[in-house]
N, C-alpha and C positions, 0 to 999 in steps of 0.2 A: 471366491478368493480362498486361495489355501495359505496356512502359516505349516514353513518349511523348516523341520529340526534343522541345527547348525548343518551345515552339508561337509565342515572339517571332516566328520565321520563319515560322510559317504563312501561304499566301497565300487558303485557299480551305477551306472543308468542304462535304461533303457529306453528309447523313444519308437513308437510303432505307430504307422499312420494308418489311422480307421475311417472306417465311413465312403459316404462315395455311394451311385449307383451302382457300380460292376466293380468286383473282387478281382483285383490284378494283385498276382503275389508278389510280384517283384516293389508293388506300391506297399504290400502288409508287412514285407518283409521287415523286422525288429532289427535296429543299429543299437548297438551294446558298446558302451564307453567305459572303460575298466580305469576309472578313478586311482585305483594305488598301485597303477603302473605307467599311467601316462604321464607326460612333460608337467612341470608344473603350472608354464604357462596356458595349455590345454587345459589343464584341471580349474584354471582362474576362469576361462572362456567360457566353460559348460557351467561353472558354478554361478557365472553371472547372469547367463541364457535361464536358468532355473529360478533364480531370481526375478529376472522379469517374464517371466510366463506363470508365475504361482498365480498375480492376482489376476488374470485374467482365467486361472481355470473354475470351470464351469461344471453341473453334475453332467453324468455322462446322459441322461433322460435330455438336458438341455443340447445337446450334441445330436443327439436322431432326429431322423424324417429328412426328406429329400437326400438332396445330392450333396450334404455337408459333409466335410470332412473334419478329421481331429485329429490330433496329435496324443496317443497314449503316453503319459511320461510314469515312468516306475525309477525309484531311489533308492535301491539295496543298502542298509547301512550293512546285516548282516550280523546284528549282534541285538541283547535282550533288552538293554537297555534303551536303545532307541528303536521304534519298530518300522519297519522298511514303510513308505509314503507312494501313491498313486493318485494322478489326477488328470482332467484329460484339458487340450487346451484347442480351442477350434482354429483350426489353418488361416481364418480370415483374422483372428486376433493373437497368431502365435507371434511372439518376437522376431525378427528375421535369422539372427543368430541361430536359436533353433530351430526354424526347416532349415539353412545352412547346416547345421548338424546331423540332421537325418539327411540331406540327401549328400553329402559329403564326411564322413563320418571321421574324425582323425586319427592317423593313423597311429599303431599302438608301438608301444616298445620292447 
């Protein structure tokens, strides 16, 4: 379980799916959600997807071996006071919101 700074400050997320037996880039490939440009309804939807995926993340040691997969989530606040957050979440326990987000990414403004 990870505790998540307020996410008001987030500037940016990242979500990138890892793991897996065979490296397909198109599956690695990183979906970037730019927080202080998107709708605000967008920015309530990923803030709540974050919320329910913190306390299912796991260290990434618990994520390896076999054919498991995970969801890399990264939190850019981008400033000194709050230091940007990373956790990984495994696909079989990620919220559905969130694979919804990576594999449909919304779109920016």
């Amino acid at each position: 379980m990870i505790e998540l700074p307020s996410l008001d400050l987030a500037l940016l997320v990242r979500l990138t799916r890892e793991g897996g037996l065979a490296y397909l880039p198109a599956m690695a490939r990183p979906r970037s959600i730019d927080l202080a440009t998107c709708p605000p309804e967008v920015r309530r939807e990923v803030c709540d997807a974050l919320q329910r995926a913190a306390p299912v993340a796991v260290a990434r040691d618990a994520c390896a071996g076999g054919d498991r997969r995970y969801f890399r989530v990264e939190v850019v606040y981008g400033g000194a006071e709050v230091p940007d957050v990373s956790f990984d979440v495994p696909e079989t326990d990620a919220p559905d919101t969130l694979v919804r987000l990576w594999k449909e990414p919304p779109r920016q403004e």
